[in-house]
Short mmCIF file of the C-alpha atoms (twelve columns), coordinates in Angstrom:
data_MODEL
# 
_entry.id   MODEL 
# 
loop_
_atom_site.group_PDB 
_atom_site.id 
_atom_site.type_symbol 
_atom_site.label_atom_id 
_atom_site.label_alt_id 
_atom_site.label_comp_id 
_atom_site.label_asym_id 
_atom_site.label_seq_id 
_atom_site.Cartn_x 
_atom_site.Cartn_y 
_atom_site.Cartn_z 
_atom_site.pdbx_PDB_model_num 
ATOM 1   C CA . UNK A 1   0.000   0.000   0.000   1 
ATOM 2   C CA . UNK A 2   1.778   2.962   -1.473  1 
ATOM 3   C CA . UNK A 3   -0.442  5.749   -1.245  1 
ATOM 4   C CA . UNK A 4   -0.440  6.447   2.125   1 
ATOM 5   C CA . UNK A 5   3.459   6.657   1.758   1 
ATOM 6   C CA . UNK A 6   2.744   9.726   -1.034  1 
ATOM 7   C CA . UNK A 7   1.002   11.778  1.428   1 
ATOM 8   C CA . UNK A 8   3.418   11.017  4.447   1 
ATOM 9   C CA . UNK A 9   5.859   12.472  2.178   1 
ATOM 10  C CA . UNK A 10  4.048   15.721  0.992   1 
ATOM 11  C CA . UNK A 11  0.258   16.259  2.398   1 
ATOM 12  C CA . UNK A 12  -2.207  18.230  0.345   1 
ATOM 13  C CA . UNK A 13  -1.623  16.474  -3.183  1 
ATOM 14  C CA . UNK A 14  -3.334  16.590  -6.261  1 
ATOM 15  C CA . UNK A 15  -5.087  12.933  -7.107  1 
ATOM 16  C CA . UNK A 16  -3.398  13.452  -10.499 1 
ATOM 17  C CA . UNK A 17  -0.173  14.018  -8.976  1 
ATOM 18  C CA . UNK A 18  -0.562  10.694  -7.030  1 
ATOM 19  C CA . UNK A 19  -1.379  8.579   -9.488  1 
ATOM 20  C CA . UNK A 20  1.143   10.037  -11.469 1 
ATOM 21  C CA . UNK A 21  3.681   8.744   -9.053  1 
ATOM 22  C CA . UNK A 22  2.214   5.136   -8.213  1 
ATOM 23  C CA . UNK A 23  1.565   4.646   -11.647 1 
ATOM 24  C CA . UNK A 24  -1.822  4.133   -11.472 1 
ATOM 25  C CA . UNK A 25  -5.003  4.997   -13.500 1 
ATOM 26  C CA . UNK A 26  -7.997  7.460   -11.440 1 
ATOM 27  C CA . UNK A 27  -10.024 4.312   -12.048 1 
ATOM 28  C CA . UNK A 28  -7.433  2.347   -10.136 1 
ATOM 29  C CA . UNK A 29  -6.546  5.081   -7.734  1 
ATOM 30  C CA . UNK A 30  -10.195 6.967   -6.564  1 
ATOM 31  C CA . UNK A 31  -11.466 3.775   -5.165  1 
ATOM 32  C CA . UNK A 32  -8.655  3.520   -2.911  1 
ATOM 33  C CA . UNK A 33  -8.478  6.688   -2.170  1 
ATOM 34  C CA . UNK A 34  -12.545 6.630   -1.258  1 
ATOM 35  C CA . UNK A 35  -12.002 3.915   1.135   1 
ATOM 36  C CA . UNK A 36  -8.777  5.956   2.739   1 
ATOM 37  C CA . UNK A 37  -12.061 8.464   3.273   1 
ATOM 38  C CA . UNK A 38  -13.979 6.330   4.545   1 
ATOM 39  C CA . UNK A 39  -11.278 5.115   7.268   1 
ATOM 40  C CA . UNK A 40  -11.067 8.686   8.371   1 
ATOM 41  C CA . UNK A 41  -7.288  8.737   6.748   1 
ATOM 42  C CA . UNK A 42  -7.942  11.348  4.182   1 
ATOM 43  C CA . UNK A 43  -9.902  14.142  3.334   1 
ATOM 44  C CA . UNK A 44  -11.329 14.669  -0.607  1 
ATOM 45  C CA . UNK A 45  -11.844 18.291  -1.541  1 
ATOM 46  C CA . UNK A 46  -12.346 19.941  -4.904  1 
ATOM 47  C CA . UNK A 47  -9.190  22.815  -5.659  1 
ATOM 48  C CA . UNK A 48  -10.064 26.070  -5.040  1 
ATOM 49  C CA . UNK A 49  -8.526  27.074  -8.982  1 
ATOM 50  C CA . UNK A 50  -9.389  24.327  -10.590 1 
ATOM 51  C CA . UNK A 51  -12.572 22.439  -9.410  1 
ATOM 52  C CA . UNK A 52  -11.907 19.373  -11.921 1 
ATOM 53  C CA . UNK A 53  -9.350  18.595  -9.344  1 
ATOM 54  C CA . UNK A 54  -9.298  16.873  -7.023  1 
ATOM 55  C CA . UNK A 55  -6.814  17.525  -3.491  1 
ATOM 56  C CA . UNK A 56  -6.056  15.005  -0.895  1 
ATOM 57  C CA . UNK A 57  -5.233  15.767  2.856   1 
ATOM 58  C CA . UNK A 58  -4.684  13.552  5.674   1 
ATOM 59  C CA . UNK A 59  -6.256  13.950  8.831   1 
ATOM 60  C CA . UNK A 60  -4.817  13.747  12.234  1 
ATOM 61  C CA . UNK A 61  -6.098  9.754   11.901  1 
ATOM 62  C CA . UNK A 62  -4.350  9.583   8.820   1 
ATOM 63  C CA . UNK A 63  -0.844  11.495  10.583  1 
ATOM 64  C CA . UNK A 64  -1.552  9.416   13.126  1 
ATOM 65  C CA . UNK A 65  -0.965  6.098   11.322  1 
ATOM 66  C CA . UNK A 66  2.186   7.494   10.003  1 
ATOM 67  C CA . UNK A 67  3.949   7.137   13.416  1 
ATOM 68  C CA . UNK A 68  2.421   4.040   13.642  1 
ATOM 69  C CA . UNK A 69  3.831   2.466   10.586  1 
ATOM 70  C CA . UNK A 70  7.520   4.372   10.993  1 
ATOM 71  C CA . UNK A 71  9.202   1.049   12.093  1 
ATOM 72  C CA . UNK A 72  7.672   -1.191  8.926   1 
ATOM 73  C CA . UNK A 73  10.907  -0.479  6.836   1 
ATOM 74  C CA . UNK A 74  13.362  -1.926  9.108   1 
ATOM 75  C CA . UNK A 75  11.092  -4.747  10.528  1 
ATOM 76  C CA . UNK A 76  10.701  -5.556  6.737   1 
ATOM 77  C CA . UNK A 77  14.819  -5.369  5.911   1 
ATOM 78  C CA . UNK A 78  15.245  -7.551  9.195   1 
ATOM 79  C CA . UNK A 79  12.298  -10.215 8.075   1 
ATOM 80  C CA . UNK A 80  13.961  -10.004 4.511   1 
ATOM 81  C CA . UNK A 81  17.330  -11.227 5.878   1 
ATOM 82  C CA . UNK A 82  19.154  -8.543  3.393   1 
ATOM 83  C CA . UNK A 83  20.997  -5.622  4.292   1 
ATOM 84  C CA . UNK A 84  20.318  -2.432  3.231   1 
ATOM 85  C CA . UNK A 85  22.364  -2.275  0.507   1 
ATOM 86  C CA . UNK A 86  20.953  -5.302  -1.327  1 
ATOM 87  C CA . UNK A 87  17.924  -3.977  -0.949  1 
ATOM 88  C CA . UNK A 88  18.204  -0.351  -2.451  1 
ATOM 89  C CA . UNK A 89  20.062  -2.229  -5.207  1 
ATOM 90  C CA . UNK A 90  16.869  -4.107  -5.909  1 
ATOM 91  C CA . UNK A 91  14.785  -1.386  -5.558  1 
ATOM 92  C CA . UNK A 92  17.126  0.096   -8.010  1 
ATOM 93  C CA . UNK A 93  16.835  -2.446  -10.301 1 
ATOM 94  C CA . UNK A 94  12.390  -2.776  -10.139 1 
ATOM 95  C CA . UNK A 95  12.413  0.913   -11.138 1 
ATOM 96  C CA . UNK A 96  14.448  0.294   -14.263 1 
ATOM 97  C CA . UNK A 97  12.771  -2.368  -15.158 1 
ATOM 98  C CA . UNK A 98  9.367   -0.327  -14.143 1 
ATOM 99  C CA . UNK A 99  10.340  2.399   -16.838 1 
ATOM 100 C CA . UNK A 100 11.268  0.223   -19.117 1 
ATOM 101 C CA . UNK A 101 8.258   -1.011  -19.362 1 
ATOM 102 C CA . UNK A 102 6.372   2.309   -19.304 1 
ATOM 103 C CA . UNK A 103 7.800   3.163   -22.182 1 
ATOM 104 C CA . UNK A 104 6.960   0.385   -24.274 1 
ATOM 105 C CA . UNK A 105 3.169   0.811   -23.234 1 
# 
């Protein structure tokens, strides 16, 4: 689950922007995100310049989770059995491949 990640990163986000960066389609992405709602994580609210748009905030719930999931990176890298290293070379290596792939679709 990636998209809380986007938001944890920079709040207030355009639902284009998002799905620009998980690489996923509005039809793929707005149900998510309307469940996220519905969970309390995230607030929906048309952009003041643009009301086509669409702008995602967390709420406090949604900040809240956040601290909640800070130690999932290193519980996952100790689970893994790889070090660090290996595993930002992988991750190196699935976003190649990833835009690779973009590009022939």
């Amino acid at each position: 689950m990636q998209h809380p990640l986007v938001l944890w990163q920079q709040d207030d986000v355009l639902v284009k922007d998002i799905g620009e960066l998980l690489f996923l389609d509005s039809g793929t992405l707005t149900p998510l995100l309307k469940r996220m709602e519905a969970s309390e994580l995230v607030q929906r609210t048309r952009d003041a310049q643009d009301e086509r748009q669409v702008r995602i905030t967390l709420t406090s719930k949604g900040r809240e989770l956040k601290q909640a999931a800070k130690n999932i990176p290193a519980d996952v890298m100790c689970a893994s059995g790889q070090d660090a290293e290996v595993l930002m070379q992988l991750r190196t290596q699935l976003t190649q491949i990833r835009d690779d792939l973009s590009k022939h679709s």
